[in-house]
C-alpha positions, 0 to 999 in steps of 0.5 A: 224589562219586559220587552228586553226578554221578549227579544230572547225568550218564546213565552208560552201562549197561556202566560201572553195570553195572562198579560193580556188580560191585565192590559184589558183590564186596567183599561177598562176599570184601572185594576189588573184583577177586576174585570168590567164588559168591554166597549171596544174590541181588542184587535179595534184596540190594537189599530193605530189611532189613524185608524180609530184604534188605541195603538196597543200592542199585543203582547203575543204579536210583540214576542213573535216580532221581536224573535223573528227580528232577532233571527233576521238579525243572526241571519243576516249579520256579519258581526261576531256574535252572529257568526258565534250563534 
């Protein structure tokens, strides 16, 4: 559900930015809420694991993609919805 409102929605900074404090957190200690220090930055993180990262996806990198691919999409369609946009 969350990735189907990231295709339409731009969410705002603070609220991604929310979203990915949880993912931190439950990697680190298993609870969205409590916090504990970090072995492993999260951009180490977010590399694929042929680069020794954790293959996670940023959710604000996750909302810019998907929006931009919507707009490729419109763009480059010629589909009725497209036309219709």
């Amino acid at each position: 559900m969350l990735l189907y409102s990231f295709h339409i929605y731009s969410w705002p900074v603070s609220l991604l930015k929310e979203i990915t404090k949880s993912i931190r957190n439950f990697i680190w200690s298993g609870n969205i809420t409590q916090s504990k220090i970090c072995m492993v930055a999260w951009r180490v993180m977010c590399k694929p694991k042929a680069e020794g990262g954790f293959t996670i996806k940023d959710p604000r990198l996750v909302n810019t993609d998907a929006l931009l691919q919507l707009c490729w999409k419109m763009g480059t369609s010629d589909e009725q919805w497209a036309h219709i946009c």
